[in-house]
N, C-alpha and C positions, 0 to 999 in steps of 0.2 A: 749383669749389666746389658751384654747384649738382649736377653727377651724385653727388658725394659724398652729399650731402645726401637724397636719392633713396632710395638704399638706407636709409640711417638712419630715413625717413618710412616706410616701406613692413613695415621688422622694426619702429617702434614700433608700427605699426596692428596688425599682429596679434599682438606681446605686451602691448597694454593691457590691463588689468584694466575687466571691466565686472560689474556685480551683476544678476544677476533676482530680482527681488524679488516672492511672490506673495501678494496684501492681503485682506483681508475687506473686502468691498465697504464693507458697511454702516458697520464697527467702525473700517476702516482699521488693524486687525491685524496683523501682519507673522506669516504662516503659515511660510513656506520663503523662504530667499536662496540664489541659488546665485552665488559666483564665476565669472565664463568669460572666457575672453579670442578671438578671431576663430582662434587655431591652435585650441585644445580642442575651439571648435566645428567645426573644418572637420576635424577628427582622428576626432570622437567622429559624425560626419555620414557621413564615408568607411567607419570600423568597422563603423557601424551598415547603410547600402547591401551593402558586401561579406559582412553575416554574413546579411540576407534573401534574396541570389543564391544564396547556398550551400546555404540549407534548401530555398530553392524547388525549386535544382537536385538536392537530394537528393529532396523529396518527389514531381517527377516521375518521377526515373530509378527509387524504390525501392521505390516504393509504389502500388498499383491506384487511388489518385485521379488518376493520370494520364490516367485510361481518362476523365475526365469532362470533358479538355478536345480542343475541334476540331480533329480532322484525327489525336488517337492512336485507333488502333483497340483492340478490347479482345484481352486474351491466351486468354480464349477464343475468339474469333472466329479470332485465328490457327489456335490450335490445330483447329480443324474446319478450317479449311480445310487443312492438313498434313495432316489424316486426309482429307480429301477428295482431293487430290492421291494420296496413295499408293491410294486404292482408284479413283480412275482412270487411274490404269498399269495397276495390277492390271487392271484393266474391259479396257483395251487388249488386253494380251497373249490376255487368255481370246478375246477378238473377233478376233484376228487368226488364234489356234488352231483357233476354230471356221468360218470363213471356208477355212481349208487343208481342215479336213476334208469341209465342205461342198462345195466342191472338188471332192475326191476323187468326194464320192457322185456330184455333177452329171457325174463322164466316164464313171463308171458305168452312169450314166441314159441317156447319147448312146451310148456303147460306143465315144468316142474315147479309145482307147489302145490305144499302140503296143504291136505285137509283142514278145519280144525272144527273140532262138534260144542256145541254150546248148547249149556241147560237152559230153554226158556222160560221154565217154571223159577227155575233159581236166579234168573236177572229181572224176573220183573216182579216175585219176591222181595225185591235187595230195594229196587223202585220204590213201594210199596212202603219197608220201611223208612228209607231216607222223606219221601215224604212225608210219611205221619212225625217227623220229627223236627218240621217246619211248620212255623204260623204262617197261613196261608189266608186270615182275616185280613181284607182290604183296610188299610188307613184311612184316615179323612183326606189327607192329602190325594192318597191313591184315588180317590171317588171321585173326588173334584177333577181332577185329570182326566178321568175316563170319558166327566159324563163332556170336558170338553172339548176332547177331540170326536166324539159319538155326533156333536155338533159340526163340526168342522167338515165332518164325514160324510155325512147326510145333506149336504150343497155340492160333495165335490162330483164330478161330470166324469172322471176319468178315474181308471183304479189303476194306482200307482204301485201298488206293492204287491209282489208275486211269491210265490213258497214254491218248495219242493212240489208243493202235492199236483202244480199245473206242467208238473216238468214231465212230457208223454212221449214216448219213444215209439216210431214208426219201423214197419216194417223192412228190411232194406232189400228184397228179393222176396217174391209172394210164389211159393211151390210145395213141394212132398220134402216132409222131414225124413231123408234116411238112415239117420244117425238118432239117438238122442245125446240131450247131455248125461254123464254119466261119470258120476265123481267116484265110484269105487275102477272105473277102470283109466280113470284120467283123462277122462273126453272132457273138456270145459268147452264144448261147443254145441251146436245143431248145425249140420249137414243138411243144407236143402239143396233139392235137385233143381237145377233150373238148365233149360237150353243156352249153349255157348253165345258169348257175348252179350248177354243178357244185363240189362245195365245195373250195375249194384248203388244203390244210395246210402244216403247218410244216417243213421238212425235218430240223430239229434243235431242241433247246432255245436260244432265245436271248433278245435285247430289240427291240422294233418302234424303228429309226432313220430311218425314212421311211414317211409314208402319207398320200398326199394322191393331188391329180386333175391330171394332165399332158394336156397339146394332144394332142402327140404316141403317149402308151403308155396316153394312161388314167387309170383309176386302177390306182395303181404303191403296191407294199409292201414294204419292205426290211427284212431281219432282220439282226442282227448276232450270230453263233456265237463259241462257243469257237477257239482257234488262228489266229483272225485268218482267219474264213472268213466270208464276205457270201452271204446269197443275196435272188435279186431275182425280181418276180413280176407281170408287168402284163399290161395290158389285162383288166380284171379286170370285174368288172359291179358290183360294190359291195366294200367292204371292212368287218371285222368287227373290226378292231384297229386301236387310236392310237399313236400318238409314244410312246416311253417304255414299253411296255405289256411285260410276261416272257411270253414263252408255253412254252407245250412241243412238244415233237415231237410229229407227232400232230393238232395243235389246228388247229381251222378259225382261220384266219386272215382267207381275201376267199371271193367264188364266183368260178369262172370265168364271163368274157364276151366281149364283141368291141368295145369299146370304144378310143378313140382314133383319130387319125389314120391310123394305121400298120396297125390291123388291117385282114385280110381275113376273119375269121369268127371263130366263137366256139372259143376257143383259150387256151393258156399260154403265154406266151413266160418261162421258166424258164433265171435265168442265175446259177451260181456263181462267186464273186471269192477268190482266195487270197493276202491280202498284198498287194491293188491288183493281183493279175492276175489275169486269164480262165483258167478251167477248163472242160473238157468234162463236164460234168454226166455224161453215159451212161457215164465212167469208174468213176464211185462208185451211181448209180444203177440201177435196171429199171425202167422205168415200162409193162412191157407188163403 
Protein backbone atom coordinates (compact mmCIF):
# COMPACT_ATOMS: atom_id res chain seq x y z
CA UNK A 1 0.00 0.00 0.00
CA UNK A 2 2.44 2.27 0.92
CA UNK A 3 4.71 1.90 -2.66
CA UNK A 4 1.31 2.47 -4.28
CA UNK A 5 0.71 5.46 -2.55
CA UNK A 6 4.40 6.91 -3.64
CA UNK A 7 3.60 7.38 -6.95
CA UNK A 8 0.02 8.86 -6.29
CA UNK A 9 2.26 11.69 -3.87
CA UNK A 10 4.81 12.34 -6.18
CA UNK A 11 2.27 12.93 -9.70
CA UNK A 12 0.02 15.00 -7.13
CA UNK A 13 3.15 17.35 -6.14
CA UNK A 14 3.70 18.29 -9.49
CA UNK A 15 0.07 18.61 -10.78
CA UNK A 16 -1.04 20.89 -7.91
CA UNK A 17 -2.16 23.96 -8.91
CA UNK A 18 -0.19 26.88 -7.19
CA UNK A 19 -1.00 30.89 -7.98
CA UNK A 20 1.87 33.80 -8.21
CA UNK A 21 0.33 36.50 -7.25
CA UNK A 22 2.18 40.08 -7.95
CA UNK A 23 0.92 42.98 -5.17
CA UNK A 24 1.37 46.71 -4.93
CA UNK A 25 3.41 46.92 -1.98
CA UNK A 26 1.69 49.90 -0.66
CA UNK A 27 -1.98 49.40 -2.02
CA UNK A 28 -1.82 45.53 -1.73
CA UNK A 29 -3.34 45.53 -5.50
CA UNK A 30 -3.29 42.42 -7.06
CA UNK A 31 -1.23 43.43 -10.52
CA UNK A 32 -0.69 39.88 -12.35
CA UNK A 33 -1.68 36.16 -11.07
CA UNK A 34 -0.34 33.54 -12.73
CA UNK A 35 -1.50 29.66 -12.37
CA UNK A 36 1.58 27.10 -12.37
CA UNK A 37 1.86 24.04 -11.20
CA UNK A 38 5.84 22.27 -10.39
CA UNK A 39 5.37 20.24 -14.28
CA UNK A 40 4.81 23.88 -16.13
CA UNK A 41 7.49 25.21 -14.10
CA UNK A 42 10.05 22.42 -14.66
CA UNK A 43 8.56 22.30 -18.59
CA UNK A 44 8.80 26.09 -19.11
CA UNK A 45 12.48 26.13 -16.98
CA UNK A 46 13.89 23.30 -19.58
CA UNK A 47 12.29 25.28 -22.76
CA UNK A 48 13.67 28.15 -21.52
CA UNK A 49 17.75 26.61 -20.84
CA UNK A 50 17.54 24.77 -24.19
CA UNK A 51 16.42 27.84 -26.29
CA UNK A 52 19.58 30.15 -24.58
CA UNK A 53 22.13 27.02 -25.70
CA UNK A 54 20.77 27.33 -29.00
CA UNK A 55 21.18 31.28 -29.56
CA UNK A 56 24.49 31.20 -27.66
CA UNK A 57 25.53 28.24 -29.95
CA UNK A 58 24.32 29.99 -32.96
CA UNK A 59 25.83 33.42 -31.99
CA UNK A 60 29.30 31.94 -31.62
CA UNK A 61 29.33 29.61 -34.61
CA UNK A 62 27.70 32.71 -36.94
CA UNK A 63 28.58 35.52 -35.99
CA UNK A 64 32.30 37.73 -35.50
CA UNK A 65 31.35 38.27 -31.56
CA UNK A 66 32.89 35.16 -31.26
CA UNK A 67 36.16 36.78 -32.02
CA UNK A 68 35.55 38.65 -28.44
CA UNK A 69 35.69 35.48 -26.30
CA UNK A 70 39.10 33.71 -24.85
CA UNK A 71 40.99 31.53 -26.58
CA UNK A 72 38.75 32.25 -30.49
CA UNK A 73 41.12 33.80 -32.61
CA UNK A 74 39.88 36.51 -35.10
CA UNK A 75 39.09 35.44 -38.99
CA UNK A 76 41.30 37.96 -39.85
CA UNK A 77 44.09 36.83 -38.03
CA UNK A 78 43.52 33.49 -39.70
CA UNK A 79 43.34 34.74 -42.83
CA UNK A 80 47.03 36.59 -42.68
CA UNK A 81 48.30 33.94 -41.46
CA UNK A 82 47.13 31.50 -44.80
CA UNK A 83 48.44 34.40 -46.73
CA UNK A 84 51.50 34.15 -44.76
CA UNK A 85 51.95 30.56 -45.05
CA UNK A 86 51.58 30.55 -48.86
CA UNK A 87 54.22 33.43 -49.31
CA UNK A 88 56.57 31.39 -47.27
CA UNK A 89 56.65 28.33 -49.58
CA UNK A 90 56.69 30.62 -52.11
CA UNK A 91 60.03 32.45 -49.95
CA UNK A 92 61.13 28.54 -49.93
CA UNK A 93 61.10 27.50 -53.26
CA UNK A 94 62.81 31.05 -54.67
CA UNK A 95 65.65 30.38 -51.79
CA UNK A 96 66.25 26.98 -52.51
CA UNK A 97 66.33 28.01 -56.59
CA UNK A 98 68.63 30.59 -55.71
CA UNK A 99 71.05 28.53 -53.53
CA UNK A 100 71.19 25.98 -56.91
CA UNK A 101 72.20 28.66 -58.95
CA UNK A 102 74.49 30.24 -56.54
CA UNK A 103 75.90 26.90 -56.61
CA UNK A 104 76.41 26.77 -59.96
CA UNK A 105 78.48 30.28 -59.79
CA UNK A 106 80.53 29.06 -56.69
CA UNK A 107 82.08 25.87 -59.01
CA UNK A 108 82.61 28.48 -61.48
CA UNK A 109 84.56 30.43 -59.14
CA UNK A 110 86.82 27.28 -57.92
CA UNK A 111 86.73 25.86 -61.72
CA UNK A 112 85.47 22.51 -60.04
CA UNK A 113 83.83 20.82 -62.67
CA UNK A 114 84.21 17.91 -64.29
CA UNK A 115 85.03 17.20 -67.73
CA UNK A 116 82.90 15.49 -69.99
CA UNK A 117 84.16 13.91 -73.55
CA UNK A 118 81.52 13.40 -76.23
CA UNK A 119 81.61 11.22 -79.53
CA UNK A 120 81.11 13.71 -82.50
CA UNK A 121 81.03 11.11 -84.94
CA UNK A 122 78.19 9.35 -82.76
CA UNK A 123 75.87 12.61 -82.32
CA UNK A 124 75.74 13.57 -85.58
CA UNK A 125 75.28 9.85 -86.65
CA UNK A 126 72.03 9.78 -84.25
CA UNK A 127 71.29 13.36 -86.29
CA UNK A 128 71.54 11.82 -89.37
CA UNK A 129 69.29 9.12 -88.62
CA UNK A 130 66.41 10.90 -86.90
CA UNK A 131 66.39 12.93 -89.89
CA UNK A 132 66.14 10.47 -92.54
CA UNK A 133 63.16 9.29 -90.64
CA UNK A 134 61.33 12.60 -91.25
CA UNK A 135 59.36 13.76 -94.36
CA UNK A 136 60.95 16.79 -94.95
CA UNK A 137 58.75 17.36 -98.61
CA UNK A 138 57.26 20.81 -98.37
CA UNK A 139 53.28 20.82 -98.38
CA UNK A 140 51.23 23.04 -100.68
CA UNK A 141 50.32 24.86 -97.71
CA UNK A 142 54.15 25.20 -96.75
CA UNK A 143 54.98 26.80 -100.29
CA UNK A 144 52.41 29.11 -100.40
CA UNK A 145 53.61 30.42 -97.06
CA UNK A 146 57.20 30.63 -98.09
CA UNK A 147 56.73 32.19 -101.18
CA UNK A 148 54.57 34.84 -99.10
CA UNK A 149 56.60 36.00 -96.64
CA UNK A 150 59.84 35.74 -99.48
CA UNK A 151 57.34 38.77 -100.68
CA UNK A 152 56.86 40.50 -97.75
CA UNK A 153 60.70 40.15 -97.30
CA UNK A 154 62.01 41.53 -100.21
CA UNK A 155 60.06 45.44 -99.41
CA UNK A 156 61.18 45.24 -95.92
CA UNK A 157 63.89 48.20 -95.21
CA UNK A 158 65.16 46.74 -92.04
CA UNK A 159 66.14 43.17 -90.86
CA UNK A 160 64.31 42.35 -87.94
CA UNK A 161 65.45 38.97 -87.03
CA UNK A 162 68.79 38.15 -85.57
CA UNK A 163 70.50 34.39 -84.73
CA UNK A 164 73.04 33.06 -82.80
CA UNK A 165 75.38 33.29 -85.57
CA UNK A 166 75.48 37.48 -85.39
CA UNK A 167 76.11 37.11 -81.55
CA UNK A 168 80.48 38.03 -81.61
CA UNK A 169 82.44 38.33 -78.64
CA UNK A 170 85.18 41.06 -78.33
CA UNK A 171 88.23 41.01 -76.75
CA UNK A 172 88.02 42.22 -73.12
CA UNK A 173 91.97 42.96 -72.55
CA UNK A 174 94.39 42.80 -75.87
CA UNK A 175 98.13 41.28 -74.57
CA UNK A 176 100.48 37.97 -74.11
CA UNK A 177 98.54 34.78 -73.32
CA UNK A 178 100.70 33.32 -70.28
CA UNK A 179 98.65 30.64 -69.34
CA UNK A 180 96.54 28.55 -71.85
CA UNK A 181 93.38 26.94 -71.33
CA UNK A 182 93.94 23.70 -70.22
CA UNK A 183 91.29 21.13 -69.20
CA UNK A 184 93.50 18.17 -68.09
CA UNK A 185 95.04 20.39 -65.44
CA UNK A 186 91.85 22.47 -64.72
CA UNK A 187 92.72 25.76 -66.01
CA UNK A 188 89.27 26.88 -67.59
CA UNK A 189 90.83 30.23 -68.47
CA UNK A 190 93.56 32.31 -70.51
CA UNK A 191 95.87 34.51 -68.52
CA UNK A 192 96.69 37.49 -70.42
CA UNK A 193 99.37 39.68 -69.27
CA UNK A 194 98.40 43.24 -69.42
CA UNK A 195 99.97 46.33 -67.30
CA UNK A 196 98.17 47.29 -63.96
CA UNK A 197 95.03 49.06 -64.19
CA UNK A 198 94.47 48.39 -67.56
CA UNK A 199 90.91 48.74 -68.27
CA UNK A 200 89.12 45.37 -68.69
CA UNK A 201 85.75 45.27 -70.80
CA UNK A 202 82.75 43.46 -71.44
CA UNK A 203 83.08 40.75 -73.97
CA UNK A 204 79.29 40.94 -74.84
CA UNK A 205 76.15 42.64 -73.80
CA UNK A 206 74.93 41.34 -70.69
CA UNK A 207 73.83 41.67 -66.72
CA UNK A 208 76.62 41.96 -63.81
CA UNK A 209 75.64 38.47 -61.68
CA UNK A 210 78.56 38.58 -59.43
CA UNK A 211 81.03 41.34 -58.16
CA UNK A 212 82.57 41.28 -55.08
CA UNK A 213 86.17 40.55 -53.40
CA UNK A 214 87.42 36.66 -53.04
CA UNK A 215 90.60 35.47 -50.83
CA UNK A 216 91.46 33.48 -53.43
CA UNK A 217 90.93 35.52 -57.17
CA UNK A 218 90.20 38.86 -55.90
CA UNK A 219 88.25 40.92 -56.84
CA UNK A 220 86.13 38.69 -59.30
CA UNK A 221 83.17 39.93 -62.03
CA UNK A 222 80.68 37.85 -63.63
CA UNK A 223 78.56 38.62 -66.62
CA UNK A 224 75.74 36.71 -67.59
CA UNK A 225 75.12 36.88 -71.86
CA UNK A 226 72.62 35.81 -74.24
CA UNK A 227 72.58 31.79 -75.04
CA UNK A 228 73.37 30.71 -71.88
CA UNK A 229 76.94 32.01 -72.11
CA UNK A 230 79.01 33.18 -68.65
CA UNK A 231 82.05 35.08 -68.68
CA UNK A 232 84.27 35.44 -65.67
CA UNK A 233 87.03 38.02 -64.91
CA UNK A 234 89.42 38.15 -61.68
CA UNK A 235 92.11 39.34 -60.03
CA UNK A 236 91.27 42.51 -60.88
CA UNK A 237 92.61 45.70 -59.08
CA UNK A 238 89.10 47.49 -58.48
CA UNK A 239 85.82 46.89 -60.13
CA UNK A 240 83.58 49.54 -61.83
CA UNK A 241 80.23 47.46 -61.94
CA UNK A 242 77.57 46.08 -59.18
CA UNK A 243 75.24 43.15 -58.90
CA UNK A 244 72.30 43.60 -61.14
CA UNK A 245 74.10 46.29 -63.44
CA UNK A 246 73.30 45.86 -67.90
CA UNK A 247 76.36 46.69 -69.63
CA UNK A 248 77.40 46.54 -73.05
CA UNK A 249 79.98 45.16 -75.01
CA UNK A 250 82.63 47.41 -75.07
CA UNK A 251 81.97 48.89 -71.48
CA UNK A 252 84.77 49.08 -68.82
CA UNK A 253 83.72 46.99 -66.50
CA UNK A 254 86.91 46.36 -63.54
CA UNK A 255 90.95 47.49 -64.28
CA UNK A 256 93.11 44.92 -64.48
CA UNK A 257 95.45 44.02 -61.40
CA UNK A 258 97.14 41.23 -59.39
CA UNK A 259 95.20 40.92 -56.70
CA UNK A 260 94.15 37.69 -54.62
CA UNK A 261 95.89 34.78 -53.51
CA UNK A 262 96.37 32.96 -56.53
CA UNK A 263 97.85 35.77 -58.50
CA UNK A 264 101.38 36.00 -59.79
CA UNK A 265 101.29 39.47 -61.33
CA UNK A 266 99.28 41.93 -62.96
CA UNK A 267 97.20 39.96 -65.22
CA UNK A 268 93.45 38.55 -66.57
CA UNK A 269 92.59 35.47 -65.76
CA UNK A 270 89.58 35.26 -68.40
CA UNK A 271 87.23 32.22 -68.33
CA UNK A 272 83.98 31.58 -70.57
CA UNK A 273 81.09 28.97 -69.39
CA UNK A 274 78.50 27.66 -71.87
CA UNK A 275 75.57 26.00 -70.34
CA UNK A 276 77.75 25.05 -66.96
CA UNK A 277 80.73 24.07 -69.24
CA UNK A 278 84.19 25.43 -69.96
CA UNK A 279 85.20 26.87 -73.16
CA UNK A 280 88.32 27.79 -74.71
CA UNK A 281 88.07 31.37 -74.97
CA UNK A 282 91.00 31.74 -77.89
CA UNK A 283 88.21 29.64 -80.01
CA UNK A 284 85.93 32.80 -80.29
CA UNK A 285 88.49 35.24 -79.42
CA UNK A 286 92.14 37.30 -80.46
CA UNK A 287 93.44 39.04 -77.87
CA UNK A 288 96.75 39.74 -79.63
Amino acid sequence: MKRKKEPKKIKRKLLDKYRLVILNELTFEERLSFKLTRLNVFVFGSLSALFLITITYLIIAFTPLREYIPGYSSTALKNKATELSFKTDSLQRVIAMNELYYGSIKKVLKGDVSASDFNKDSIIEAVKIEASEVDLAPTAEDSILREKVDKEDKYNLFELATTATNFVLFPPVNGTISEDYNLEEKHYAVDIVVPKDTPVKATADGVVIFSEWTVATGYVIILEHSYGLISVYKHNASLTKSQGDLVKAGEVIATAGNTGELSTGPHLHFELWNDGYPINPTNFIDFK
